[in-house]
N, C-alpha and C positions, 0 to 999 in steps of 0.2 A: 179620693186617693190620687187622684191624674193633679189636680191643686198641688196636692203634699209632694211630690212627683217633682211639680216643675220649681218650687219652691227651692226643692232639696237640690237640682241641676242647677239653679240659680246660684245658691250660697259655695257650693263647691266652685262654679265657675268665677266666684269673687276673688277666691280665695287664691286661684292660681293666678290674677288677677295681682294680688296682692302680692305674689309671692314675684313679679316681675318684676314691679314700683318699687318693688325694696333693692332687689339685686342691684338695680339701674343705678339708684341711691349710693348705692357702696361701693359700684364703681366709680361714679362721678366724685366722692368722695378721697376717693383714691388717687384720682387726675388732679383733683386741688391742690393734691399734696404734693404729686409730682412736679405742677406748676410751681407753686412755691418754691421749691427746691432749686430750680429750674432760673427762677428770678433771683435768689440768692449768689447761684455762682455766677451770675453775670454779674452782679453788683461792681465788684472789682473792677475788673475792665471799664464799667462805666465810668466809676469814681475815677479811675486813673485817668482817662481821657476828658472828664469833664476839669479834671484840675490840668493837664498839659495843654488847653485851649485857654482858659481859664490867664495861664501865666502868659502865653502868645499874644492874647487881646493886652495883656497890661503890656506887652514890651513893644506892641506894633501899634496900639491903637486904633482899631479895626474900622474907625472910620473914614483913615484915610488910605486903606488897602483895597483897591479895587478887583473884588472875586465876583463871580458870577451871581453865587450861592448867596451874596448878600445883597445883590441890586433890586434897587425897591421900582418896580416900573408902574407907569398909571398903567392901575388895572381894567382890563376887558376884558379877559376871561377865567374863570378861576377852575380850578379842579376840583373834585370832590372826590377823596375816597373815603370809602363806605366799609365798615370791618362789620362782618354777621356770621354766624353759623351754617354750618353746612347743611343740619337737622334740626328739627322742632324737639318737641318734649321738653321744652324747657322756660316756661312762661310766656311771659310776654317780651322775652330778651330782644328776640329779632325786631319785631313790630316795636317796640321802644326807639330802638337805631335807625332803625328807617324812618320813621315818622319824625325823628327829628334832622334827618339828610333832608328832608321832603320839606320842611319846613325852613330847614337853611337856602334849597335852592331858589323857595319860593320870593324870599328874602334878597337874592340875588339877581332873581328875575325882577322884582321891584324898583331895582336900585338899576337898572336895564344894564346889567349884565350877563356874561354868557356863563354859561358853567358846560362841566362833561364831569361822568362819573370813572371812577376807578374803584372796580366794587370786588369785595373779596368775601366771600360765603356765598354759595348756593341760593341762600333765600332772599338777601339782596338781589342778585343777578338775574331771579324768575320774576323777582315783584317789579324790577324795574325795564326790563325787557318787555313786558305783559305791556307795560306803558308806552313801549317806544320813547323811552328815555336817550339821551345822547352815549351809549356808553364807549368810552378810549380801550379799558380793558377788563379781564375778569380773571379772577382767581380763584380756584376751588382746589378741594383735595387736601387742604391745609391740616400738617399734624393735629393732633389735640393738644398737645404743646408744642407750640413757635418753636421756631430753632433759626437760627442767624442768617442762615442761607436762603427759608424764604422771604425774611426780611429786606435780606440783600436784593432777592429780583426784583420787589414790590417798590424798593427804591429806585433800583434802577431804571424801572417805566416813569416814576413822578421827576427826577431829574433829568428824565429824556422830554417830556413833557415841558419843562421847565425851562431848560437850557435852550430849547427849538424855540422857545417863545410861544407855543401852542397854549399854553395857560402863562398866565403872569405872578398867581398863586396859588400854592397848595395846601388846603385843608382837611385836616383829616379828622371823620365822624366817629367815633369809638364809643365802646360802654366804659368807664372806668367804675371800677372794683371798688365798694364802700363795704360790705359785708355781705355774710352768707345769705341773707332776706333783703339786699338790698343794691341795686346799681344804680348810675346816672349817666346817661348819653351824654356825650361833652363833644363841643369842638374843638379844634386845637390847630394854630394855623405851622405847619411843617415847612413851607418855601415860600420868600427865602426866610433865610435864618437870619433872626436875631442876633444882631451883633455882641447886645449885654444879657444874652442869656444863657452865659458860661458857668455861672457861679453854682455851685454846690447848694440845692437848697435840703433844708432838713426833711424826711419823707418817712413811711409808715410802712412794717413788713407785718403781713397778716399770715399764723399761725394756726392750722387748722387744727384743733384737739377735740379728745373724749372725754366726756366726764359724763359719768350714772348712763354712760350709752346713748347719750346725746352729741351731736356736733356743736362745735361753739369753733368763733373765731378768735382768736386773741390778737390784739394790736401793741406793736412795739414800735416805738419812736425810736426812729434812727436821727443822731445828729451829724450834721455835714463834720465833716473833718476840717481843720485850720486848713485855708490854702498855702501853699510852702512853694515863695517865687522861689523863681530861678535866679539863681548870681548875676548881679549886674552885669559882671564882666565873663560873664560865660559868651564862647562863641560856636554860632552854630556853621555849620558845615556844609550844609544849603543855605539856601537864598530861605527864610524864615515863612517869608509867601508860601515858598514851596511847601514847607511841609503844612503850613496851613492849610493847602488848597489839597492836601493827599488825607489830611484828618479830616475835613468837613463832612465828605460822604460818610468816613464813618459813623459820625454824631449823627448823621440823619437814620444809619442804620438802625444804630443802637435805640433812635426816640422810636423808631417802630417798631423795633421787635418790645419794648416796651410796650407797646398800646397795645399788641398783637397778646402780649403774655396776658395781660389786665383784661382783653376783650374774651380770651381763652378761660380767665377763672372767673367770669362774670356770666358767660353762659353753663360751665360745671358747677359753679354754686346755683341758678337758676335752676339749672336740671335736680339738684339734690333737693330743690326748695320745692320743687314742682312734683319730684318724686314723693315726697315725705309726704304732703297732701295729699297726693294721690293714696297713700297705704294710709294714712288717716282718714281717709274718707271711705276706702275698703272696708277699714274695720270696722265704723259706724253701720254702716251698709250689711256686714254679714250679721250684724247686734241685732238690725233692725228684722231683716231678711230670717233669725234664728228666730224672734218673738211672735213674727209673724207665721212661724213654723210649728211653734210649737203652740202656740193660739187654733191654729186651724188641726193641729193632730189631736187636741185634747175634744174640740167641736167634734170630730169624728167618730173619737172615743165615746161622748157622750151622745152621738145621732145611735151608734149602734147599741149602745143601753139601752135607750129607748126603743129602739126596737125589737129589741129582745125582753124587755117588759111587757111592751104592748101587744108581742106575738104569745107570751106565757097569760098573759090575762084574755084574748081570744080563745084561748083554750078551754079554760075555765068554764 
């Protein structure tokens, strides 16, 4: 009976167990959708400023405007920032992005370059301080969805970085968003900017729905919109540099709070992927935990037959 006992404090303890991994699930769930949403209303503003840079580069020819934001210097020391989670529970999201920051600096060390980190989550900033890594700065506390303001401070350390000459460039580590079961750690070089990398390219917005009580992603192909110059004989009111050099930080804004948005639904879809196994793995577990229950109550049943046979036939 102490067996059947523990058996039975076992399978109830799965259950509540289970009943957490689901919750977990349905709010991260929930955060995906808010991210999404969240990447939608930004879209505009993006579009709009990627086509008014867009037509600047056709009327200036950005190779012969000398800004900061675009001087290519021989490099010795590069930047690296690092975008991870504040918390676990959610795969192998973090350990993905670190391993491949680790594997980028190793690469820079090779090449006998310097690097320094700019690391934003929690688990970044314990795994690489643990190391005594070079770190310039650190970020935590970050909403569950990005929001422009702290993309704006995050810039403003990598362009201070930048500008001072303390790095020559800046690369930024990210998870980018492929689906609900699926991310890939990318690099992506942020400073300086690309002079031909104004143009509108076509991109992908992922829809999270229900169907039969299951999550799915949907993907829809967004196409770039015509570029629409500007009038030849339109004149501007500033010196053309100028507003050039007042939009640049914002396009570096806007590329981050991107990767931030895509780093944000790549650990919420991990957490829901991580959750889901986990209550699939609950309910195999209390199947197995129930058979094994009712295996050992039926034994019991049939120990005490038997002995209440063989106490009626002592008697005899």
């Amino acid at each position: 009976m102490a067996n059947l006992k523990l058996i039975r404090d076992r399978i109830q303890s799965v259950k509540n167990t289970k009943k957490i991994t689901e919750a977990m699930r349905l709010v991260a769930a929930a955060r995906v959708r808010r991210a999404q949403e969240q990447v939608l209303s930004t879209r505009p503003f993006a579009d709009r400023l990627a086509q008014v840079l867009y037509n600047l580069q056709t009327r200036l020819q950005f190779e012969d405007v000398d800004l900061p934001l675009f001087k290519k210097r021989e490099i010795r020391s590069v930047g690296l920032l690092v975008i991870t989670g504040d918390r676990g529970l959610c795969g192998a999201y973090n350990t993905n992005v670190i391993k491949r920051a680790e594997t980028r600096a190793q690469e820079l060390k090779a090449e006998g370059l310097e690097y320094k980190y700019v690391l934003v989550g929690r688990k970044a900033i314990q795994y690489f301080q643990r190391r005594s890594q070079p770190i310039d700065a650190t970020y935590t506390g970050l909403e569950q969805i990005p929001t422009a303001a702290e993309a704006s401070n995050i810039a403003d350390e990598l362009l201070s970085l930048f500008l001072s000459e303390s790095v020559d460039r800046v690369e930024l580590v990210y998870t980018k968003f492929v689906s609900l079961v699926s991310s890939r750690p990318v690099v992506q070089t942020l400073l300086p900017l690309d002079a031909q990398g104004f143009e509108a390219a076509d991109d992908e917005i992922f829809r999270l729905t229900t169907r039969g009580g299951e999550f799915e992603v949907e993907r829809q192909k967004v196409t770039a919109a015509a570029q629409r110059s500007f009038p030849k004989d339109m004149l501007f009111e500033q010196d053309p540099v100028q507003i050039l050099d007042a939009l640049l930080p914002l396009y570096l804004n806007n590329q981050l709070l991107r990767a931030l948005q895509e780093s944000a639904a790549s650990e919420l879809a991990a957490r829901m992927t991580a959750m889901n196994n986990a209550s699939d793995n609950a309910s195999e577990l209390i199947n197995t935990l129930t058979l094994s229950y009712n295996k050992a109550r039926q034994a019991a049943i049939t120990q005490e037959i038997l002995e209440v046979v063989g106490g009626a036939e002592a008697l005899k």
